[in-house]
C-alpha positions as CSV (number, residue, x, y, z in Angstrom):
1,X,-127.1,181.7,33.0
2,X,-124.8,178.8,34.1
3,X,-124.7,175.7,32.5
4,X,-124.1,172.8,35.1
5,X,-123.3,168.5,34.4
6,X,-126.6,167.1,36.1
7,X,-125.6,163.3,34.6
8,X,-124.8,161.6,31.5
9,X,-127.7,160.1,29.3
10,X,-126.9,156.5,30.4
11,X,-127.7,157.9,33.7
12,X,-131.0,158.8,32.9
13,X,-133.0,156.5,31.0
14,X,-135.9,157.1,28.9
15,X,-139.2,157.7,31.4
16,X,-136.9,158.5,34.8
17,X,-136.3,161.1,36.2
18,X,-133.9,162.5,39.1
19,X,-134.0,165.5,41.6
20,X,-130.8,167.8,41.7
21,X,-129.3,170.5,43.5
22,X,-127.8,173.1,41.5
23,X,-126.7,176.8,42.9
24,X,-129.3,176.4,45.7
25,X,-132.3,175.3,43.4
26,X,-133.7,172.0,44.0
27,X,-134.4,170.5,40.3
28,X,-136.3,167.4,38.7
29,X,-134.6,166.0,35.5
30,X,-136.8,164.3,33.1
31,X,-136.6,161.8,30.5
32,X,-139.2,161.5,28.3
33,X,-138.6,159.5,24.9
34,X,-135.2,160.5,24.8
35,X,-136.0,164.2,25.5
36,X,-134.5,166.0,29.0
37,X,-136.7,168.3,30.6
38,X,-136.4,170.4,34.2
39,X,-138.2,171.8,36.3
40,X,-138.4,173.0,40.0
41,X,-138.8,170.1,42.2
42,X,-141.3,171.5,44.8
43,X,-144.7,171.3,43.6
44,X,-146.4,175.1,44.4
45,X,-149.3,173.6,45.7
46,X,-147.1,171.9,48.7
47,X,-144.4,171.5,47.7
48,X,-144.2,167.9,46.6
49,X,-141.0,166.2,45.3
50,X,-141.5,166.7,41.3
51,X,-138.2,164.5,40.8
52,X,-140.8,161.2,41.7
53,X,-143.3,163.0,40.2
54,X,-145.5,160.1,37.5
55,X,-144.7,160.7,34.0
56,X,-147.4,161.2,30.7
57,X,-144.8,160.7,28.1
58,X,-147.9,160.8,25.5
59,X,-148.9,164.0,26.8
60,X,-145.5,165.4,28.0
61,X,-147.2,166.3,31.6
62,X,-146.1,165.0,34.9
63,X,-148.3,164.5,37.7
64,X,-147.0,165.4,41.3
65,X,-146.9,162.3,43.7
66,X,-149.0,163.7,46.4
67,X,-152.0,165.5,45.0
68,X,-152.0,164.8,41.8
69,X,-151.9,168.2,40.4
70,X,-150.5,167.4,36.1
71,X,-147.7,170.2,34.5
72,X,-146.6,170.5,31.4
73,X,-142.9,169.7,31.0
74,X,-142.8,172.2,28.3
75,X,-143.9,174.9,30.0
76,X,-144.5,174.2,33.5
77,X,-147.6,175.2,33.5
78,X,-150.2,173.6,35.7
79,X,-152.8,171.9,33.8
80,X,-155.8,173.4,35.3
81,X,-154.8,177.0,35.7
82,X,-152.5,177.9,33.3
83,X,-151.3,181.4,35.6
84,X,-149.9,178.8,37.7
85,X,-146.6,176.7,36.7
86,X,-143.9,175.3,37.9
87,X,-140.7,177.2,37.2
88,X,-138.5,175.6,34.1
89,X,-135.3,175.0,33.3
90,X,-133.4,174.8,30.0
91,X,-131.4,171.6,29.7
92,X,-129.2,170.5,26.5
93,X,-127.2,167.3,25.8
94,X,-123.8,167.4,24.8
95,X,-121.8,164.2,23.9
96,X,-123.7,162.3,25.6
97,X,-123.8,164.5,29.0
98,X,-127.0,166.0,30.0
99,X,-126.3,170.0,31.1
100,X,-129.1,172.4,32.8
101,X,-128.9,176.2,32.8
102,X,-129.5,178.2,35.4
């Protein structure tokens, strides 16, 4: 795995998120009460933008913007079949910057 600068946490206040390219993968950052989550940005159902995806803090699940269809931010896993899931990314913060491996 690499570890890649995606933003700073200034950049990416608490309940945004932003999509990113890293090494060929498209990727959706989250925020979500001060934790950094990422995932792939195409939904697998078709292939929606995840990085505008509507975010459940309370339930840490985002919701794709064009059908609706709720992951976990966790796991990836779509809410209604969990064989299904979006493919996840680790991220870490490090003074302040905000790093994803891939």
């Amino acid at each position: 795995m690499t570890r890649h600068k995606i933003c700073t946490v200034e950049d990416l206040p608490e309940g945004e998120s932003i999509g990113v390219e890293v090494d060929g993968l498209e990727i959706a950052v989250f925020n979500v009460d001060g934790e950094f989550h990422a995932l792939q940005n195409k939904c697998i159902h078709k292939q929606g933008p995840m990085f505008d995806a509507e975010i459940n803090a309370e339930e840490k699940t985002v919701y794709c913007p064009w059908h609706y269809w709720e992951f976990e931010l966790d796991s990836g896993e779509f809410v209604v079949d969990r064989d299904k899931r979006l493919r996840t990314f680790d991220v870490d913060v490090t003074d302040d910057e905000v790093y994803v491996n891939v």
